[in-house]
C-alpha positions as CSV (number, residue, x, y, z in Angstrom):
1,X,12.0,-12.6,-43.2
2,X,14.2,-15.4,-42.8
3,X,16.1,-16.8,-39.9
4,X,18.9,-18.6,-41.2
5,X,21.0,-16.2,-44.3
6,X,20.4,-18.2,-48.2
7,X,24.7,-18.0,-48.0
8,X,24.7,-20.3,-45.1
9,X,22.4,-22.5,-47.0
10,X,24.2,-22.8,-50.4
11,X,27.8,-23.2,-48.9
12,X,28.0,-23.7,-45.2
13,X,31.6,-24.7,-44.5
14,X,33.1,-21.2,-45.1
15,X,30.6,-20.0,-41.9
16,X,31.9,-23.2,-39.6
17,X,35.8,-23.2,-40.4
18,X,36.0,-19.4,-39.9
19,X,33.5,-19.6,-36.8
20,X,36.0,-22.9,-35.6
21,X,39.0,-20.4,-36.7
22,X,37.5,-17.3,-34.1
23,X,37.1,-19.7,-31.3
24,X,40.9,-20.9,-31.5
25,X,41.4,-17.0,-31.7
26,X,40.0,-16.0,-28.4
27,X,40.8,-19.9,-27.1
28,X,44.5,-18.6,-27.3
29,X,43.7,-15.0,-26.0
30,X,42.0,-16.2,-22.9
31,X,44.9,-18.1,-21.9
32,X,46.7,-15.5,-21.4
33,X,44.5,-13.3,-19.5
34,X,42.3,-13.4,-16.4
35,X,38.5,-13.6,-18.2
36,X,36.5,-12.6,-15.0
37,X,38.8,-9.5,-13.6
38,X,38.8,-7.8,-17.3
39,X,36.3,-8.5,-19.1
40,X,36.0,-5.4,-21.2
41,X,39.4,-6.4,-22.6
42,X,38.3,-9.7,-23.4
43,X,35.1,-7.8,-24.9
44,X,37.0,-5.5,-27.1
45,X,39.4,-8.5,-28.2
46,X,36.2,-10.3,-28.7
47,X,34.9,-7.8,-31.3
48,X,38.0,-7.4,-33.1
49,X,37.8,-11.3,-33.7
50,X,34.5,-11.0,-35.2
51,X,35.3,-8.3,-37.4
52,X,38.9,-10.4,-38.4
53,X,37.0,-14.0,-39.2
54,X,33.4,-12.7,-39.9
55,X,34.4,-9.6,-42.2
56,X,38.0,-10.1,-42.7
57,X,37.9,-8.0,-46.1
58,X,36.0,-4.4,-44.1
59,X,38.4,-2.0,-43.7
60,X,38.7,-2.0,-39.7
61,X,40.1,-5.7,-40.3
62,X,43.0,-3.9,-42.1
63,X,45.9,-4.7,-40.0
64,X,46.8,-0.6,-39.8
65,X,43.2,0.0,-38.2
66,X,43.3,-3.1,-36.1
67,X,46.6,-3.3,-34.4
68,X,46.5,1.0,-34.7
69,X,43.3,1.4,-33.5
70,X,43.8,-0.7,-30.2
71,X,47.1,1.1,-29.7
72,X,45.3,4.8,-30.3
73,X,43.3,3.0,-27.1
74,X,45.6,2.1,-25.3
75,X,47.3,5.7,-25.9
76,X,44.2,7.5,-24.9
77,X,42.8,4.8,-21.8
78,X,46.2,5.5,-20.1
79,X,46.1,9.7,-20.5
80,X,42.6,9.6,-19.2
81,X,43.9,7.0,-16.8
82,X,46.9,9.1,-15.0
83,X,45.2,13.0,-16.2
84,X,41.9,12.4,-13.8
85,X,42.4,8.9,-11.9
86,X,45.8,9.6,-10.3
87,X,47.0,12.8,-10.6
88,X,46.0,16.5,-9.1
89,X,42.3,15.7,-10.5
90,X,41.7,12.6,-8.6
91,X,42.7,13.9,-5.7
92,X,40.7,16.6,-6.0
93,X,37.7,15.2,-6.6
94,X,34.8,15.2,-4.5
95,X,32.7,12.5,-5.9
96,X,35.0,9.5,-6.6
97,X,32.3,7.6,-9.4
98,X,31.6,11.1,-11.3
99,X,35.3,11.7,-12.0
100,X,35.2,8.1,-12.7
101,X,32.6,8.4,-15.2
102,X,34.0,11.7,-16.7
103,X,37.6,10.3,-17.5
104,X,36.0,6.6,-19.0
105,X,33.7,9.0,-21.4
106,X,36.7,11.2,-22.2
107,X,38.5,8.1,-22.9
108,X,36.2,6.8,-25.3
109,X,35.1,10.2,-27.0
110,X,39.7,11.1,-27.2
111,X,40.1,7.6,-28.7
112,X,37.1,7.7,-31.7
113,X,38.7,11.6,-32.3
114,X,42.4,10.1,-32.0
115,X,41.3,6.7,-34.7
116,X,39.6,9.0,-37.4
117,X,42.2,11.7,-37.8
118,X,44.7,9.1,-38.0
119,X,42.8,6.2,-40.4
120,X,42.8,3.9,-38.3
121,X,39.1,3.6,-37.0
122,X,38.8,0.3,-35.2
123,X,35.8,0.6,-33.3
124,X,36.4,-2.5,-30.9
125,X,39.4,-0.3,-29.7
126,X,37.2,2.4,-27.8
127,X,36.5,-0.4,-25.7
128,X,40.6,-0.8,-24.7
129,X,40.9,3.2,-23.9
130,X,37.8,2.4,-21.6
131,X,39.5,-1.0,-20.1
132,X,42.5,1.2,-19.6
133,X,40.7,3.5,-17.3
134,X,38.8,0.9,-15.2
135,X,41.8,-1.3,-14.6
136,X,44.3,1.1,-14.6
137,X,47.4,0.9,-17.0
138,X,50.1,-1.9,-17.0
139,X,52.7,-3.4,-19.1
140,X,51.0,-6.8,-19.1
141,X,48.1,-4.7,-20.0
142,X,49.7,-3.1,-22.8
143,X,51.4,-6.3,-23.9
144,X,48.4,-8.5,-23.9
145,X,46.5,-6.3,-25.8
146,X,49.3,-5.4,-28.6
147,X,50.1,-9.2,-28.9
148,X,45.9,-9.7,-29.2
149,X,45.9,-7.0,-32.2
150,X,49.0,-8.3,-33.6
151,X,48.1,-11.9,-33.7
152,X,44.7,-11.1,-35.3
153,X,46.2,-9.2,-38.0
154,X,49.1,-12.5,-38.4
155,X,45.7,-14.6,-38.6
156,X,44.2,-12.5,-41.2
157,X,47.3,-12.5,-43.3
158,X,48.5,-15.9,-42.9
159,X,44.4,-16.9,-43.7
160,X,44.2,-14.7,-46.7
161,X,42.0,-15.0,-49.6
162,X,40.7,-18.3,-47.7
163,X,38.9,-15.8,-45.4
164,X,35.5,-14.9,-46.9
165,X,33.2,-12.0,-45.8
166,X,30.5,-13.6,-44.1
167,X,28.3,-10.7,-43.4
């Protein structure tokens, strides 16, 4: 078994300019958004970037799946969000962390159903329903995380056929 992939070997700047191209990616993303208070965003945004400079010909880089798939999250994060953390259910709950648990599952399980019926599986984008119901919804939220998808999916267009499938 080997440690380092033959590919890297025979032609090695592809790996570094696409690896330098990802950092500049989340470079940019982070500076627009507080790393330590949500870091499941950041995670989620994190993943998409791999999947955009590391396998930028899969289908879930496909700008439909990527920018539709964090939106289906975003979608599904915030009716998990307001159906069992703020409304009639939240207040009725007895134990705080299970109704907790309950409505971030839902959130993830409603987002993977919402992404396949609709084409556009992005699985990096479960983890936005479930940032949606730890932080609770916002604009800047919603706004940061659009303008992430969007701007990976500008990235991977404006990059092209330069882009090479790494994995």
């Amino acid at each position: 078994m080997e440690i380092v992939d033959k590919s890297f070997v025979r032609k090695p700047r592809s790996y570094i300019v696409q690896s330098l191209l990802a950092v500049i990616a989340v470079a940019i993303i982070l500076y627009f958004i507080e790393i330590l208070t949500h870091a499941v965003i950041i995670a989620a945004l994190g993943a998409s970037t791999f999947i955009v400079f590391a396998m930028p010909n899969s289908v879930t880089a496909q700008p439909r799946r990527l920018i539709g798939g964090h939106a289906v999250g975003l979608i599904c994060g915030t009716i998990c969000y307001y159906a069992f953390l703020t409304g009639y259910l939240g207040r009725l709950a007895l134990n705080w962390e299970l109704i907790t648990w309950l409505a971030c599952a839902l959130a993830v399980g409603l987002s993977i159903f919402v992404m396949t019926i609709t084409n556009t599986e992005h699985p990096p984008a479960s983890a936005t329903a479930l940032s949606v119901v730890i932080y609770g919804w916002s604009f800047k939220l919603t706004i940061f995380v659009l303008a992430g998808a969007i701007g990976l999916a500008i990235a991977r267009k404006l990059l092209g056929s330069r882009l090479k499938d790494l994995v």
